[in-house]
C-alpha positions in Angstrom: -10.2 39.8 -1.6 -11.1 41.2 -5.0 -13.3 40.0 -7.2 -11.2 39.6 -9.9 -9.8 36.6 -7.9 -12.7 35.0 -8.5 -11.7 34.7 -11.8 -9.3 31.9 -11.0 -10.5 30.2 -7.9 -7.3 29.7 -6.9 -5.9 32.7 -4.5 -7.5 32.5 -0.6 -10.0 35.4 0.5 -6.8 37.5 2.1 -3.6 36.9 2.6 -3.8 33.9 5.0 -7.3 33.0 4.6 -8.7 30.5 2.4 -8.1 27.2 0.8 -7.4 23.8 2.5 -3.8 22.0 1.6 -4.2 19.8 -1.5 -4.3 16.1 -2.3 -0.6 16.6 -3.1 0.2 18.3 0.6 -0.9 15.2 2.6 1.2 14.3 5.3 4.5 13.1 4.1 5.9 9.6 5.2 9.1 10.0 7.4 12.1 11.9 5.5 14.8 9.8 4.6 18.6 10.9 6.8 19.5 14.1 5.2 22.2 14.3 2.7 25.8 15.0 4.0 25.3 18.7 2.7 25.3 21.8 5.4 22.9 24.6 5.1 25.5 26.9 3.4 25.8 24.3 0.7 22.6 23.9 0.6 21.7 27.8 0.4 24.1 27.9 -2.4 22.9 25.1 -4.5 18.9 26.6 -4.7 20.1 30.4 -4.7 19.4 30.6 -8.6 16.1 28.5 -7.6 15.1 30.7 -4.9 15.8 33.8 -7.0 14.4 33.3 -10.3 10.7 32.8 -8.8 9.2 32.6 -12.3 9.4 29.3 -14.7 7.5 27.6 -17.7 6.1 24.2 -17.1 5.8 22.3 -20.4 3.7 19.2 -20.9 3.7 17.8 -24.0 3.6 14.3 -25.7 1.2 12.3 -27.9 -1.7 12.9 -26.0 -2.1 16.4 -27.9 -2.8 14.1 -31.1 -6.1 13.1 -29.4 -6.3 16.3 -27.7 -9.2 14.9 -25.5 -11.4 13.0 -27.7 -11.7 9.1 -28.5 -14.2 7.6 -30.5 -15.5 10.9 -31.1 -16.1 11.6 -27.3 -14.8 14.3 -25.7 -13.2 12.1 -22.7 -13.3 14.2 -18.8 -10.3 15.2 -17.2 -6.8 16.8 -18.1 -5.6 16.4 -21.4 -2.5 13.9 -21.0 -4.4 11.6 -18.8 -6.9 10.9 -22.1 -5.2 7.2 -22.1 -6.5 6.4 -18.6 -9.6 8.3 -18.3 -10.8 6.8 -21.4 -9.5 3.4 -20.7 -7.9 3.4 -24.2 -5.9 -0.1 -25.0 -2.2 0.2 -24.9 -2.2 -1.0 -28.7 -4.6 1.3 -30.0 -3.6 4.4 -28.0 0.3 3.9 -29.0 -1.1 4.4 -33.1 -1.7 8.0 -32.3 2.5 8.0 -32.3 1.6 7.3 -36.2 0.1 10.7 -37.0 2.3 12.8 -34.1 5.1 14.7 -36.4 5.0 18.3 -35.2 7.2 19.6 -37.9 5.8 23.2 -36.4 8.3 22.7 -33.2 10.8 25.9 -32.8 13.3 25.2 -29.6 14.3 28.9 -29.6 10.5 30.2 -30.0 9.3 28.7 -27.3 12.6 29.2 -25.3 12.4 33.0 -26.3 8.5 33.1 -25.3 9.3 31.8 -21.6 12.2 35.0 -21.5 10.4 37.5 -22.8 7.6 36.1 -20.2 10.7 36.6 -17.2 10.5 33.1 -16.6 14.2 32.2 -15.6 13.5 28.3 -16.4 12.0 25.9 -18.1 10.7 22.2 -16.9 9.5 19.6 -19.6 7.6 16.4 -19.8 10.5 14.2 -20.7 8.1 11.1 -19.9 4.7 11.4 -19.0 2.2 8.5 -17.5 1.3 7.5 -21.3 5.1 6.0 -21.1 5.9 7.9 -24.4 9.5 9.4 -23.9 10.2 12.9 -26.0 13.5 12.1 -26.2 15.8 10.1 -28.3 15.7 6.4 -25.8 17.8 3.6 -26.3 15.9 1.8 -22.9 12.8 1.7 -25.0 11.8 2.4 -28.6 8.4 4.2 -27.4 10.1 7.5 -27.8 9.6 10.3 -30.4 12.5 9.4 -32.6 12.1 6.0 -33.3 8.5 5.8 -32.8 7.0 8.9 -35.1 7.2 10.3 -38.4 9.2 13.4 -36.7 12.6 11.4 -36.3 13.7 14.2 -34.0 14.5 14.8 -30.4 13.1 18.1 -29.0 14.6 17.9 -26.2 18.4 18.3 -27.4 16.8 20.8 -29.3 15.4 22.6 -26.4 18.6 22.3 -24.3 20.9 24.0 -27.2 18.4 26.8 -27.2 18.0 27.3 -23.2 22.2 27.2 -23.2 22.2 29.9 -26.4 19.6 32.3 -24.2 20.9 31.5 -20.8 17.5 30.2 -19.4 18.0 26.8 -17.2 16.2 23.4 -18.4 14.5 21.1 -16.3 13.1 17.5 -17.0 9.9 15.9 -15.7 9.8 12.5 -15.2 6.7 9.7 -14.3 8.9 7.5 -12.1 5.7 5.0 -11.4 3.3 5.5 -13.4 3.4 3.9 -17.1 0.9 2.8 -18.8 2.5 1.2 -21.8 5.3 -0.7 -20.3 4.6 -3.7 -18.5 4.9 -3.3 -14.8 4.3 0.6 -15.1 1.7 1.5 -12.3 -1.6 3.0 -13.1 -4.0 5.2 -11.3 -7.2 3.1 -10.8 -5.4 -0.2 -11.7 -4.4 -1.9 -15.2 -7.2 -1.9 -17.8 -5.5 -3.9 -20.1 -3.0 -7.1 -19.6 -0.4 -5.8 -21.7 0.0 -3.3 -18.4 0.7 -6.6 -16.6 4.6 -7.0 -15.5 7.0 -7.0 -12.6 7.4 -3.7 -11.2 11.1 -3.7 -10.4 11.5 -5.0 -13.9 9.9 -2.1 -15.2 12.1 0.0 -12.9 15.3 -1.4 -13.7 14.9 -1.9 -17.6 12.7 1.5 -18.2 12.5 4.1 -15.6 16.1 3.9 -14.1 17.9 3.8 -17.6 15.9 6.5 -18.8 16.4 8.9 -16.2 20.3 7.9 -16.6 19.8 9.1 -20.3 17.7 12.2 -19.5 20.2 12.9 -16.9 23.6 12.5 -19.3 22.5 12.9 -22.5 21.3 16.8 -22.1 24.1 18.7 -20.9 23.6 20.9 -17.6 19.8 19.6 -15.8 18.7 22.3 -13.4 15.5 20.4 -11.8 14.0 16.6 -11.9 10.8 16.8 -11.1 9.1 13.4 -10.1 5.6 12.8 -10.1 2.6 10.3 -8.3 4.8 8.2 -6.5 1.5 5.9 -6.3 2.0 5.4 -2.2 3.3 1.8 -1.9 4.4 1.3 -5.4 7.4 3.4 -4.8 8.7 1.8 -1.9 12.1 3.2 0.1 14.1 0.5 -2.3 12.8 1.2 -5.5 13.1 5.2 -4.9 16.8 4.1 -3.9 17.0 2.4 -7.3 17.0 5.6 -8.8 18.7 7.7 -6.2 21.9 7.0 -7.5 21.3 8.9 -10.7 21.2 12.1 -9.4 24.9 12.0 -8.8 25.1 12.4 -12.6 23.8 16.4 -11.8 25.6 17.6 -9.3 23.6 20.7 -7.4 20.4 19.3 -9.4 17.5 20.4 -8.0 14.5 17.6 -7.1 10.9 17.9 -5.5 9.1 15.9 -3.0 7.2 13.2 -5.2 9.9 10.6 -5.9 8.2 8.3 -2.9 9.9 6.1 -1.0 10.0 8.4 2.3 12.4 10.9 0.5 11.2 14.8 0.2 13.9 15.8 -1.9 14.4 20.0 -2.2 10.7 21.2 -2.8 7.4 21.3 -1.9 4.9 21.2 -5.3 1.3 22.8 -3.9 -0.6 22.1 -7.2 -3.2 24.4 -9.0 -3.7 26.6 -5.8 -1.6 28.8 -3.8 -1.2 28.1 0.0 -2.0 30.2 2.7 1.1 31.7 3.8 3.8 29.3 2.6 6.2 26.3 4.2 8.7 27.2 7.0 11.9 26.0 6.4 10.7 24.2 2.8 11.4 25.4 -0.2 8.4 25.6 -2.7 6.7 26.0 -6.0 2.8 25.7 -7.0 2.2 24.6 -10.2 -0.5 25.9 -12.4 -2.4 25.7 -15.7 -3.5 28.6 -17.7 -7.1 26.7 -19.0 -8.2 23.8 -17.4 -5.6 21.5 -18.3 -1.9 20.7 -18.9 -1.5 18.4 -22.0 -3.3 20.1 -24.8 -7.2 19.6 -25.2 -8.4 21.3 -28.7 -11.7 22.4 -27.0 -10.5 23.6 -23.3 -10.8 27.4 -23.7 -11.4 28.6 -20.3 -8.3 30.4 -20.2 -7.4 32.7 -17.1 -7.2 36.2 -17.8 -3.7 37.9 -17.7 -4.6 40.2 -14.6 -5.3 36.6 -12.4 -1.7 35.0 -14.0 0.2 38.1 -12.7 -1.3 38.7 -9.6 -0.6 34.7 -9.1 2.7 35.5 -9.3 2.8 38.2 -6.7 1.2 36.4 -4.3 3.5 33.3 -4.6 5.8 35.5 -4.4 5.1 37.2 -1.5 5.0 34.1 0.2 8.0 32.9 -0.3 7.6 30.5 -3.2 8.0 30.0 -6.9 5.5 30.0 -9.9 5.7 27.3 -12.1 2.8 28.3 -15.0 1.8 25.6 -17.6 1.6 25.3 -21.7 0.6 22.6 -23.4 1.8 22.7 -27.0 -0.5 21.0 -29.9 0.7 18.0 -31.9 1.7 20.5 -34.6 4.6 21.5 -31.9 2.8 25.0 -31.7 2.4 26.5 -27.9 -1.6 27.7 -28.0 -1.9 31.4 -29.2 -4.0 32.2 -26.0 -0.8 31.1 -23.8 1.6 33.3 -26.0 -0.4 36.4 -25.8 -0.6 36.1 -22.0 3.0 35.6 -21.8 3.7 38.3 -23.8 1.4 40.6 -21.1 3.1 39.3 -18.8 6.7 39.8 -20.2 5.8 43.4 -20.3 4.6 43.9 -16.7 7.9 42.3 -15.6 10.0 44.6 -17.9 8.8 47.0 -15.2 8.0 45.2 -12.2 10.4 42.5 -12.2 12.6 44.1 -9.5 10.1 43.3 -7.3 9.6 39.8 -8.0 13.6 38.5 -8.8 15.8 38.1 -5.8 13.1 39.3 -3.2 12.1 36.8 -0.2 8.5 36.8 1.3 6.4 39.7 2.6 7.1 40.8 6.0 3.5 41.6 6.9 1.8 38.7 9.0 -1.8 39.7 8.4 -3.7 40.4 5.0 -2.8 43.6 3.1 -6.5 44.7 1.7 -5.2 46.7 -1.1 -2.4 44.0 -2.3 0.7 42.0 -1.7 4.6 42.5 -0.4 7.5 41.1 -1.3 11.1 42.1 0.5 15.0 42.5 -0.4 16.9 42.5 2.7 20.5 43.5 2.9 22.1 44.0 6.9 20.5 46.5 8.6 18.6 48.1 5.4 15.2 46.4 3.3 13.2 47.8 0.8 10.0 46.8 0.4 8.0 46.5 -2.5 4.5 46.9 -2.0 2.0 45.9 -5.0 -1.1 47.2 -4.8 -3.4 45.6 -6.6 -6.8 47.8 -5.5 -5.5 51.7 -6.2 -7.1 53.6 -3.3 -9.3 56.6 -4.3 -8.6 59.0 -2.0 -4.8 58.6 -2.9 -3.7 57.3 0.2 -2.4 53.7 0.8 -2.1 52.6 4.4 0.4 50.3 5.2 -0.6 48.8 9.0 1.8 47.8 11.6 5.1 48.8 11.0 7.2 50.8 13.0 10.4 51.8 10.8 10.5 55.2 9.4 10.7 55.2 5.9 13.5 56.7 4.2 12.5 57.8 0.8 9.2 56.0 -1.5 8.8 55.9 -5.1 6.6 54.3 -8.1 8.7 51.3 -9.8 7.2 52.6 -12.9 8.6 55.8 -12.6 11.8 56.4 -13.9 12.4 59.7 -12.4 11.4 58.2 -8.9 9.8 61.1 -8.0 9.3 60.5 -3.9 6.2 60.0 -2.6 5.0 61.6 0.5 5.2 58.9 3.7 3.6 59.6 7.1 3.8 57.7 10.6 0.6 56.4 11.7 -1.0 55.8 15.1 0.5 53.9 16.6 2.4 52.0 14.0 2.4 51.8 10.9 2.0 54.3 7.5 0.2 56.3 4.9 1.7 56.5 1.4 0.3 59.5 -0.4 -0.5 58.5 -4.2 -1.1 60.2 -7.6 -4.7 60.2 -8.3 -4.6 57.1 -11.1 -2.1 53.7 -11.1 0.6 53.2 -12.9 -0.4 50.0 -14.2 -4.3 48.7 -14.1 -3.3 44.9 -12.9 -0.5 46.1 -10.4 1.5 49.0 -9.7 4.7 48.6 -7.4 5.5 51.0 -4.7 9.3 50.9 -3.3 10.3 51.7 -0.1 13.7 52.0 1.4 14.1 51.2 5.3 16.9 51.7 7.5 17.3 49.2 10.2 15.7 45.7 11.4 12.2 45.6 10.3 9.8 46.1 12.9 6.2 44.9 12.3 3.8 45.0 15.2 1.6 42.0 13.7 1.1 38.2 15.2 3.5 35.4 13.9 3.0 33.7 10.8 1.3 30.3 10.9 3.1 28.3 7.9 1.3 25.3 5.9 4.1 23.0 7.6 2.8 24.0 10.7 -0.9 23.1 10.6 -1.5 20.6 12.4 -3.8 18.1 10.1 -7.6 17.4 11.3 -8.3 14.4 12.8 -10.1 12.4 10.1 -11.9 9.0 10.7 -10.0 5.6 10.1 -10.3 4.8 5.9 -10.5 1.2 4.6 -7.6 -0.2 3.6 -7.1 1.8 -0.2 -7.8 -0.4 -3.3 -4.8 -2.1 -4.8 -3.6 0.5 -7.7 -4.5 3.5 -6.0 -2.7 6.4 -3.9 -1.4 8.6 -6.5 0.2 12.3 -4.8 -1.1 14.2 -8.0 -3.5 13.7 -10.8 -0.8 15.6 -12.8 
């Protein structure tokens, strides 16, 4: 792997190599019976998903009024979990609403950042595990409008400007965790007895009406995406509380962290990349760009634009989707850092983005050392994309295993596609013959177009779903409170 991986800590050693499933990809309790849908209704409804590979993850609330410090200490951990971490009373931590009026906000800036970024969707904090809703709620008057100087609702603004530039909107939700309503679950347990309540009482009188609201109240909702089920708190009944609402969205789009026993549409590998994808599961890794996802004034560890993009890639050639973080300040301003990487990014795609849009996951089974691939399959012709990431200096990139002859190669980046010179190896496999420097210094894109079935003389693919998990040793029984999916 290159060393400029290191920089993020988050792509394996090669290919398949590298880091263990997450906290978030434990086993999963038994599915729930499958909707009555049929695999060509279900193709249908995620083809836009499966295609647009590339979204914006937003997570903002009235932790970025704090922004990670309380009593003038700078409190550990992400950003929008300062209210838990720090152990900040419910009364005291719901004044910060007092001084949270970002009057800065611009819906169609930040939608317009996420397009020229060739993100295809957006997916906001709608609630997060503070219990502060960003959006107009009648089920409680802990929201944004009622509750701030700001007497807006951002998200009917950010809906009107995702329909006006034709990018989809999506809504995260904290289904369990709340920390401000009574009967909210908490990470750790309550810290304070105005936490103290009835848990289906929360569920019917909070969580279920809002996600009605969220869910009607919005126009067209492309994605709910649930989070820390908190293991027994969501029970199979009180996911089935909320199930119902869904109907509200017909073709909506859910992922696996509702609870209950129910895996809905999407796997949700967070902060790292898996090894060589899920069989048969659809899936997107969420990242941050720093160290956290709600804002944090001092966090300025930001990843480097090169590590973002080749992120993508690699999701990408694995099948999956890349769901990349901001967390806007209380001023509603997304961090200049973020923007400018975006904006590198956005340009790379203006190039590259053939490559990454519509494709499904590389055909190679074993690591390519120079890069990734990504595929676009139609009958009996492909072209590959090959992204190679470490420009060889002798000008030749060899491409291992494959047994098609390939029918014409050109650079992406060159508008003239001049062909490039493509020999058969011995026994399989090719040599591309290169101009002397890359196109682009991050990644340059190489297509090649194939007649007939590909055929790749390389083992099978072992997928995440298909690792068998090592035996640990029996736990105690887990502390009341505890079992969260994510610390998201």
């Amino acid at each position: 792997m290159l060393k400029r991986f290191i920089w993020v800590g988050l792509l394996s050693s090669s290919l398949l190599g590298g880091m263990a499933a997450a906290k978030d990809e434990a086993p999963q309790p038994a599915a729930a019976p499958a909707p009555a849908e049929t695999k060509a209704e279900r193709d249908a409804r995620m083809k836009w998903w499966r295609e647009a590979k590339f979204g914006m993850f937003i997570h903002w609330g009235v932790y970025s009024v704090p922004a990670g410090t309380y009593n003038g200490k700078q409190i550990n951990g992400i950003g929008e979990w300062i209210m838990n971490r720090g152990k900040i009373p419910v009364d005291v931590y719901a004044k910060y609403t007092e001084q949270f009026n970002p009057v800065k906000f611009n819906a169609d800036e930040w939608v317009a950042t996420a397009k020229a970024a060739g993100m295809k969707y957006i997916v906001i904090t709608s609630k997060h595990h503070d219990g502060f809703a960003m959006f107009h709620s009648k089920a409680s008057k802990y929201n944004i409008y009622d509750a701030t100087p700001f007497k807006r609702d951002p998200l009917a603004e950010l809906a009107e400007a995702c329909r006006k530039q034709d990018i989809r909107l999506g809504f995260y939700y904290s289904q369990a965790q709340d920390w401000h309503h009574p009967g909210g679950a908490a990470s750790g347990g309550h810290w304070d007895k105005a936490q103290d309540g009835d848990a289906d009482a929360y569920l019917k009188n909070i969580a279920v009406p809002q996600i009605r609201e969220i869910l009607s109240n919005y126009g067209k909702v492309a994605v709910l995406w649930f989070d820390t089920s908190m293991g027994a708190y969501m029970s199979k009944e009180r996911a089935e509380m909320i199930l119902p609402e869904l109907k509200r969205q017909p073709g909506i789009i859910w992922n696996n962290r509702l609870g209950g026993g129910y895996r809905g549409d999407t796997e949700t590998p967070e902060q790292h990349i898996p090894t060589a994808g899920y069989k048969d599961r659809d899936w997107e890794t969420c990242m941050t760009m720093n160290g956290t996802w709600g804002y944090k004034s001092y966090d300025d560890k930001w990843k480097p634009t090169e590590a973002l993009l080749q992120n993508l890639i690699d999701i990408a050639s694995k099948g999956g989707n890349y769901l990349l973080n901001v967390g806007p300040t209380s001023e509603g301003l997304i961090p200049a850092p973020s923007v400018e990487r975006l904006k590198e990014v956005g340009t790379w795609m203006k190039v590259n983005g053939e490559s990454i849009y519509e494709t499904t996951g590389t055909p190679f089974s074993q690591p390519l050392p120079w890069g990734r691939a990504t595929k676009k399959v139609n009958g009996d012709e492909a072209t590959l994309y090959l992204h190679v990431f470490s420009w060889p200096k002798d000008g030749k990139l060899a491409v291992p295993g494959i047994k098609n002859a390939a029918e014409s190669a050109y650079l992406l980046a060159d508008s003239a596609k001049k062909p490039l010179k493509v020999e058969k190896g011995s026994p399989h496999g090719w040599t591309i013959e290169l101009p002397g420097a890359a196109p682009d210094a991050i990644s340059s894109t190489i297509v090649v177009k194939v007649k007939g079935p590909l055929d790749i003389d390389q083992p099978p693919v072992q997928y995440e779903s298909e690792k068998k998990p090592a035996k640990k040793p029996a736990k105690k029984p887990a502390t009341k409170g505890k079992g969260v999916d994510s610390l998201k």
